[in-house]
Structure formats: structure tokens, C-alpha cells
N, C-alpha and C positions, 0 to 999 in steps of 0.2 A: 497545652497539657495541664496547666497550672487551671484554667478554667475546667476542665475536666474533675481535677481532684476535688475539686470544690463542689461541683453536682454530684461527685461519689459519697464524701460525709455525708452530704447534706442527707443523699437521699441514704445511705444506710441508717443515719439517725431516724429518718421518715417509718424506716422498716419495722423500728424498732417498736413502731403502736400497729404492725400489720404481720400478726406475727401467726399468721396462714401454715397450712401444712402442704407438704409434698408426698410424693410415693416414692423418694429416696431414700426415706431411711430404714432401719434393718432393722427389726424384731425378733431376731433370733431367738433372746433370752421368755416372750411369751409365748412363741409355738412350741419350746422346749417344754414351758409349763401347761399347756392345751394335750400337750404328745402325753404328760404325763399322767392325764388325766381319765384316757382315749377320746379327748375331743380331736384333736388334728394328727392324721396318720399319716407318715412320708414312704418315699421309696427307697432303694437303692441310692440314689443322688441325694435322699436326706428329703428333706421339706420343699423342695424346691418352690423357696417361697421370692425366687427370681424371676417366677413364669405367672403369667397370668393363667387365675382361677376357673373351671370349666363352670357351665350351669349346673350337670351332674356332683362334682364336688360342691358346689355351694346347698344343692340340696342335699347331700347326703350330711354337711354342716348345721342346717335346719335341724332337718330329725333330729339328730343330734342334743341341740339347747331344747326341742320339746322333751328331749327323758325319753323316746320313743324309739331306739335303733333296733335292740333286740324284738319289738311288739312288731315293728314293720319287716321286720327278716324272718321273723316269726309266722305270721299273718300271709307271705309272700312264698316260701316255703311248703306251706299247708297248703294254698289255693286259695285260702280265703279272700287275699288281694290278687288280683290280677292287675297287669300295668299295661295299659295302651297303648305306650310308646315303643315305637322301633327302634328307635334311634338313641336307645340307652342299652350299654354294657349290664350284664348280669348283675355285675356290682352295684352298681347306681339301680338297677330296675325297681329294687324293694321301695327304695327311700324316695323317687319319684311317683310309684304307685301310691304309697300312703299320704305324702303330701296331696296329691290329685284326689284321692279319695276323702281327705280332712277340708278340701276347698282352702288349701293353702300355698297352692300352687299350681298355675295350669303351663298346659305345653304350647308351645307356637301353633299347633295345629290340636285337631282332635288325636291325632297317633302319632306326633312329633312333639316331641320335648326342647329339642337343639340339648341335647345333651353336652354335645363337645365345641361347643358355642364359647366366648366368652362371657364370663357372669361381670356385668358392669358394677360401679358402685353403688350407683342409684339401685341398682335391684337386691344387693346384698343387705344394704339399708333396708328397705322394705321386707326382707326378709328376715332382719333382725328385731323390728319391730311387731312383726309378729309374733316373734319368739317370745317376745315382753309382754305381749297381751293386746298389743295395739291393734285398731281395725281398720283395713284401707276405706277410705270414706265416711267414715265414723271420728277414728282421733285424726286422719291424717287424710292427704290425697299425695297420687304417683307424683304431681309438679313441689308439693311441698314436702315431700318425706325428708330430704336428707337436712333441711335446717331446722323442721321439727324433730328428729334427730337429735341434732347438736344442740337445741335447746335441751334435752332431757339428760345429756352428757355424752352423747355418741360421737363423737367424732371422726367424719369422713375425710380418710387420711389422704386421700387422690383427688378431691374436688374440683382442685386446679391445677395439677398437670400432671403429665404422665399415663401410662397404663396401669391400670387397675390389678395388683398383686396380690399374691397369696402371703405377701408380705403383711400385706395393706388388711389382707381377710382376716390374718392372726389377730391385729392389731385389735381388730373392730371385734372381734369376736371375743377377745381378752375383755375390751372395754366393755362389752353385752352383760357377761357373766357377773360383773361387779355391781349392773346398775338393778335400782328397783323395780320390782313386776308393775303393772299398771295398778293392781287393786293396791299396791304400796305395802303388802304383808308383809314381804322379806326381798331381799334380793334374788336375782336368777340362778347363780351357781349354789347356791344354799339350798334354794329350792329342789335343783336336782340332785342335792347330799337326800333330801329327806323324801323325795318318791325314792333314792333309791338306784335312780338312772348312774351318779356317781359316787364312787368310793369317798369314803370321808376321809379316811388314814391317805389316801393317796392324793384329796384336795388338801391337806393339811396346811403345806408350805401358801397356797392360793390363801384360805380360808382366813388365813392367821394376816397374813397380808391385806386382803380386803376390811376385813374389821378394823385394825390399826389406822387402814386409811380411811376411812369412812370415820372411826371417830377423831382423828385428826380433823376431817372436811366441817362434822358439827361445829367444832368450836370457833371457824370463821363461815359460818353461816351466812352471816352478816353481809358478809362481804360481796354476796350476791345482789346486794343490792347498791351498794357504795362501800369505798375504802378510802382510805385518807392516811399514809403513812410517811415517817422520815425514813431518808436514807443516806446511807454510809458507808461507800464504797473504797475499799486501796485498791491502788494495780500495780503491780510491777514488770513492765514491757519491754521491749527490745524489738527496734524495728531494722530492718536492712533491705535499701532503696538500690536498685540497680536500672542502668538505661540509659535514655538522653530524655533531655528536659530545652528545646530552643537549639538542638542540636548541641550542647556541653554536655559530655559525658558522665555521668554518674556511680558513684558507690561508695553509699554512707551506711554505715553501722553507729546506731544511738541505743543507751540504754536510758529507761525515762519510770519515774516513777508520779503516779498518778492519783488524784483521790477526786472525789466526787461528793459533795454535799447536796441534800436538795428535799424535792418535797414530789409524792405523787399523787393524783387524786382521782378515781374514779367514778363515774355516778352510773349505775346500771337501771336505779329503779322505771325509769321512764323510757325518753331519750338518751340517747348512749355518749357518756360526752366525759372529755379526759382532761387532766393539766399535770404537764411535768416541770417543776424548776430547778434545774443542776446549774451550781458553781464547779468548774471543775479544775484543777490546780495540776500544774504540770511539773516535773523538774529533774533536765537531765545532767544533774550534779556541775552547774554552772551558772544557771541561772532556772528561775520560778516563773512561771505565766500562769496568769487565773482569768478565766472566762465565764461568761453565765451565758446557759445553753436553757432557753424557754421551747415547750411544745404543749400542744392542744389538740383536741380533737371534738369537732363541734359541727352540728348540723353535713355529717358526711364529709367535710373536711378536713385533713391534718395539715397544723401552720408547723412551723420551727423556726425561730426565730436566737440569733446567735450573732454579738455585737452588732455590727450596722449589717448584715444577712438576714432578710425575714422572708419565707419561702413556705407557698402552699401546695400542696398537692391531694386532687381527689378522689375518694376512696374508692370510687369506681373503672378509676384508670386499671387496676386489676380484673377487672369485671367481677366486682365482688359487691353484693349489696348491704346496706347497713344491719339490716335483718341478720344477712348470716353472719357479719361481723359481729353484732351484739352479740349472738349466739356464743362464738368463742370466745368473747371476751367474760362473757356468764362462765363458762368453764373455766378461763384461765383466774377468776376471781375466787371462785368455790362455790360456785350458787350448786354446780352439778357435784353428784359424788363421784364419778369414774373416770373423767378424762386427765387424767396424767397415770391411771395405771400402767399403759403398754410401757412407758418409761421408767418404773420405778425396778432398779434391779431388788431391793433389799427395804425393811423397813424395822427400826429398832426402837423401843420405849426405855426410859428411868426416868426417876422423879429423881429432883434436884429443887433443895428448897420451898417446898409445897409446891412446885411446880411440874409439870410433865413436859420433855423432853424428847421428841419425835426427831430421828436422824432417819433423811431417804439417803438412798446412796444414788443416782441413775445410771440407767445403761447410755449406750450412744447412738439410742434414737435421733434425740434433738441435733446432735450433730447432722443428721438427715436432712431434718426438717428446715433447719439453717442453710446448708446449702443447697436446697430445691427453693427456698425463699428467693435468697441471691440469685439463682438462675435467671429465675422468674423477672427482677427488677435490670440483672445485665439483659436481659433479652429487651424488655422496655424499651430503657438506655440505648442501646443501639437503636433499635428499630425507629426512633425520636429525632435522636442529634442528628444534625445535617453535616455531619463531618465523617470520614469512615474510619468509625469508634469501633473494636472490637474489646471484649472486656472478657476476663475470666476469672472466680474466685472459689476457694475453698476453705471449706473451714472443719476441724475438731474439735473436738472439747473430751476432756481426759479429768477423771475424778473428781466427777461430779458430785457434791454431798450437800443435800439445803436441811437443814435443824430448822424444826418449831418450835416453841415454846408454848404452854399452854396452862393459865393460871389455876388455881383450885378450884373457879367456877364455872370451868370449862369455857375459858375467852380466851380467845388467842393474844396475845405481848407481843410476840415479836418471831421475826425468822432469818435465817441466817445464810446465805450460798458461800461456796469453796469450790470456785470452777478453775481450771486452766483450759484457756483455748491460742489455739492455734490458727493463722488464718496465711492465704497466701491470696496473693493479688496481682493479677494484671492487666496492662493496658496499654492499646497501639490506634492512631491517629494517622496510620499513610506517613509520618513520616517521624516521631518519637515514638517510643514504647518504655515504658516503666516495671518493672516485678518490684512488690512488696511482701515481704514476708514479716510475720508479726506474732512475737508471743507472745503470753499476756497471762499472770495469775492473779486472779480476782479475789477479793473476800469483802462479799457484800453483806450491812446489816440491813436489817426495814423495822421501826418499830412503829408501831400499831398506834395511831392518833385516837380517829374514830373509825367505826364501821355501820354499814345499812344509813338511814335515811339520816344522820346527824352530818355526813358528810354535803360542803355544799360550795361550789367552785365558780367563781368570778372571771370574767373572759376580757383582755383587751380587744381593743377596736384592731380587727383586721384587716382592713381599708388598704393599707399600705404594701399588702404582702406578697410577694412575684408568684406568678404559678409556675411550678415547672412544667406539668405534664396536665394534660386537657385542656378542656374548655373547646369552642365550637371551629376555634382558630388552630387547634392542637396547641405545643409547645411557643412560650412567649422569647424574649429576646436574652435569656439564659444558654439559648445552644446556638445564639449568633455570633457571627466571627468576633471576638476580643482582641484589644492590642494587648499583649505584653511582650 
């Protein structure tokens, strides 16, 4: 079990540069603002954005971001359009005729739509990108949409695992409305204030929002190319350990208070390549331990390396290629303008000092995203070790708040998080089993070294570093039986 714990840090800290989406988390708070827009209309049961999306709904979603609902209800109506499809409800009929007639969507047959089919991701992406102005074969093809996509800032929120949601549709459709049209004039949701297609007094609460954030994303621009920042982390934790460990019974309650110093560095303009250095200091008012915790990410592989623990794992072991990795890591940097929308509940501006002052508040998407990650890595984990490992973990996070700072010449200084997260943990071996529960409130600082091409990061010899997971042999002598 003890050997266990230690492939659990290891590979959670691993997680921490693979920070992948899932289709578990809730977007309530942007279908409410899509509902209040008339982009996303529910029923009786509300939004039901626990069910996966019809192709008839995802087309009548189209129309929609083209500005075109009433011209195809219109047009449909008259007789002008007529729909070839049988197999679409009166509802859908308009908005599947006009798409079919625009050559922006065709049906599985010449008089079949599959209207009540499931709209996958991959097609809702393709379908968003049309919205934008993109053209299939022209900017993009059906194998490459969804990471050209997430290059532009879309974010395909199901990629790896799960059913494809109307959760998942809000989300995407949220992030649509925010990004820029292809000709680069203005944004999508903008665009549809000024044909007309949407109320402006009713995008208001959006409007006001996406600008804020978008001139927040300017001032680290930069950053889509490289970053280079310190960081300065407290935590104040509390953990409580129950179970058997060698068959001796357990149940320890510790409270431990934590900081974290260190340095991170991203390089995006090329090859996608990473270095983090934390010292991180412990102390559960008895005694202090300090440890220095190294990570890298270099040619498709993540090392971590942690006192005499030096441990690689590759980035493929997800089935995840570098290409889409770069991709979210360009969004999680700032290179895109829209990808942390669907999570932003709130967003507030003042100057302080000639400085501006950006507080987001988030909702509890990421809590989602966090534990379909974890899923994803206990499913690994098991399927790997040769021992019969069962794991299970969940996690919260509860007010949420990151401030930026941003100097008089529009350059970002620094930024700030205010998380409390909550985690629980288990785990059973056939003949120990462990629960961890764990709270934890954070207040992390990062202040801004360099940004873009001045950033530039030095790599030890890896030579020495255990694989956990891959390579042509599978898992190395990490999940072989240990004495303790």
C-alpha cells in the first residue's frame, strides 16, 4: 500500500501538466445565460443538459449563431424553403431545411437527417466552426477540426471521455459566441447584437463580460508564446487517513500547514516544452520538512523528479497527441481569447495604483473537469498495476476567485488564486484499503518574470528517470511486488 501511495503523488503531481477536460462538469450558470439570450431553450425538466444533444437540436443551435432563426421559420412558413427530410419534427423542419439549403449541412441520406440521432462532438465542432466563418476543406478537414478548434480557443469539452452533452453543447457554444469571426472584424456574439439576430439590453450581462475578458487576455498576450513566472503558494490542510496499512489499523487526523516556492516556465512558440521548480515546506505544528519537487515536459514527455524519485511518464499514455496538448496549453496560457469563459461566473474591474485590477469569481465547472481527469488516471492505474488496485476520488473546489493585475501599459504583473478544495480518496489492494479525506485552502501568488520569446528553459539529463506507464514493454518495475 505504501508503494501505492507513492504512484498516487507521483502520478497526481504528473496530472498536474495534463490538465484535459472531461464531460462531468456542469454549466448551469452559461445555459442560463445562452436561455437568456434565446440561444438555448429547455423544457419542463429545465435544460436538460444531462442528456445528450439530438442532431435536430444541434441544428436548430446553428441557425441560431448564423442570426437566422426567424428568416428560416420565415422562409419555411411561406413555402419558400421546403425540407426533404422525414425524419425531422415540425420543430426542427425549418432549421434543417435552411441549413440544407445554405450547404451547411447535409442529412445522412437525401430525405434523412437522423434528426434524433446523437450530435457527436466532433460534429458540433464542425458545426461551430462554420458559425465562425470557417470552411470544411478550405481552413480545416472533418480528421482535423476539433484541434484546429482548440487552437482558435474552442475547447472540446468531451474529447476524452464520456457522452457528448448538452452540458458539453452549452459550454461550447458559450465559448463560440466569445471568439473572433474568421475575417477577425469583431467577435460572434457582437456580431449577432449588430444584424440584430440578438437583443443588446438582454446580451448585456454577456457583452459586459466578454469585453473585460478579452481585454484582460490582451495584456498577456504574450504569453501565448512563453511565460516565465514566480510562485507563491500557502495552504492550510487537514487530512484524515482511515483503514489498514500491512494489516495495522488506522486513523489519523493531522492538521499541516504548507507553502510552496518555486518557478514555472512555459515555451509555446515552437515545440511545446515545460519546467516547474517547487520547494515545498510542510509543518504540522511539531515539526517542518522541506522538499524540492522538479517537473518538465519535453519532447512529448512529462519527468517529476522529487528527492532520490525521478519518474517519467508519456504523454500519449492518455491517447492524447502533442498537437492537441499544445493546443490547450495555447488556451490555458492566453494565446486564445475564449477558453476559460464557460467557467467564469462574474467579472469585476478598479484601478489601484495606476494599475487595473481584474477579480474572476468561478463557477464549479473545474471541479468537473478535475474529477473526470482523476477518473481518467484511476482507470489507467488500475488497468496497469499487476495487483488488484481499485481507486476512487473526488474532488470540489468552493470560491473560487483569481485577480489580475495589469500595469498602465497594458502588461500583465501578476495574478492572484483564492481556492478551497476539497478531495476525498480511496484505495484497496485485495487485502488493505485506505480513505483519505483532505481539505485544503490555497492562496496562490505568480508574478510575471518574462513573457513571449524572452522566455527560455534549460533541461537536465533524463537518462536516469523510471517510466511509470508505456513504452513497448508497458509499465517498468514500479508496480512489481516491493518489500515493505
Amino acid at each position: 500500500m505504501k508503494r501505492f501511495l507513492t504512484i498516487l503523488l507521483t502520478t497526481l503531481a504528473l496530472t498536474g501538466l495534463l490538465c484535459v477536460t472531461a464531460s462531468a462538469s456542469s454549466f448551469d450558470g452559461p445555459a442560463a445565460e445562452l436561455a437568456a439570450i434565446g440561444m438555448l431553450k429547455g423544457g419542463a425538466d429545465g435544460f436538460g443538459l444531462d442528456k445528450a444533444p439530438t442532431r435536430s437540436q444541434a441544428a436548430i443551435m446553428l441557425v441560431r449563431l448564423f442570426g437566422a432563426e426567424e428568416e428560416a421559420k420565415a422562409a419555411y412558413a411561406s413555402g419558400e424553403l421546403k425540407c426533404p427530410f422525414t425524419d425531422v419534427n415540425e420543430t426542427a423542419a425549418p432549421f434543417a431545411a435552411w441549413l440544407k439549403d445554405k450547404g451547411l449541412a447535409s442529412g445522412t441520406s437525401a430525405t434523412t437527417f437522423g434528426g434524433s440521432s446523437p450530435c457527436s462532438s466532433k460534429a458540433y465542432t464542425i458545426f461551430l466552426l462554420r458559425a465562425l466563418g470557417y470552411r470544411d476543406n478550405v481552413d480545416f478537414t472533418s480528421a482535423d477540426a476539433q484541434v484546429f478548434a482548440m487552437g482558435l480557443g474552442l475547447l472540446d469539452t468531451s474529447a476524452f471521455t464520456g457522452t457528448f452533452l448538452r452540458d458539453d453543447l452549452a459550454a461550447m457554444t458559450y465559448q463560440a459566441l466569445g471568439m473572433d469571426l474568421k475575417d477577425g472584424k469583431t467577435y460572434l456574439l457582437k456580431s449577432l447584437i449588430e444584424s440584430g439576430a440578438v437583443d443588446a439590453e438582454a446580451a448585456k450581462p454577456m457583452t459586459d463580460k466578454f469585453e473585460a475578458y478579452r481585454a484582460l487576455q490582451s495584456s498577456g498576450a504574450a504569453a501565448g508564446q512563453g511565460m516565465d513566472v514566480n510562485l507563491d503558494a500557502k495552504m492550510a490542510m487537514s487530512f484524515q487517513v482511515k483503514g489498514t496499512d500491512g494489516g495495522t489499523s488506522l486513523d489519523v487526523t493531522q492538521k499541516t500547514d504548507a507553502a510552496v516556492k518555486g518557478r514555472i516556465q512555459m515555451v509555446l512558440d515552437k515545440d511545446l516544452q515545460m519546467a516547474m521548480d517547487m520547494t515545498v515546506s510542510m509543518n504540522d505544528g511539531e515539526t517542518t520538512e522541506t522538499e524540492k519537487m522538479e517537473y518538465w515536459l519535453k519532447d512529448g514527455t512529462a519527468y517529476v523528479r522529487s528527492g532520490e524519485d525521478a519518474y517519467q511518464m508519456p504523454m500519449d499514455m492518455m491517447g492524447m497527441d502533442m498537437e492537441s496538448f499544445t493546443a490547450l496549453m495555447e488556451q490555458a496560457s492566453g494565446k486564445t481569447s475564449a477558453a476559460l469563459l464557460p467557467f467564469i461566473n462574474s467579472i469585476t474591474t478598479k484601478a489601484s495604483s495606476g494599475n487595473t485590477v481584474y477579480t474572476l469569481k468561478l463557477n464549479d465547472a473545474f471541479a468537473g473537469i478535475i474529477n473526470g481527469l482523476v477518473d481518467q488516471i484511476a482507470g489507467v492505474l488500475e488497468a496497469e498495476a499487476d495487483e488488484d488496485l481499485n481507486m476512487n476520488m473526488s474532488f470540489t473546489l468552493d470560491g473560487s476567485t483569481i485577480t489580475y493585475t495589469v500595469d498602465k501599459d497594458g502588461a500583465l504583473k501578476s495574478a492572484a488564486a483564492d481556492l478551497t478544495l476539497k478531495a476525498d480518496l480511496g484505495a484497496s489492494d485485495g487485502q488493505d484499503s485506505l480513505t483519505v479525506s483532505v481539505s485544503m485552502d490555497m492562496d496562490t501568488t505568480m508574478d510575471v518574470k518574462a513573457l513571449g520569446k524572452d522566455v527560455k528553459i534549460s533541461f537536465p539529463d533524463f537518462s536516469g528517470f523510471e517510466e511509470i506507464l508505456g513504452g513497448a514493454d508497458g509499465p517498468t518495475g514500479i508496480f512489481a511486488a516491493a518489500a515493505y
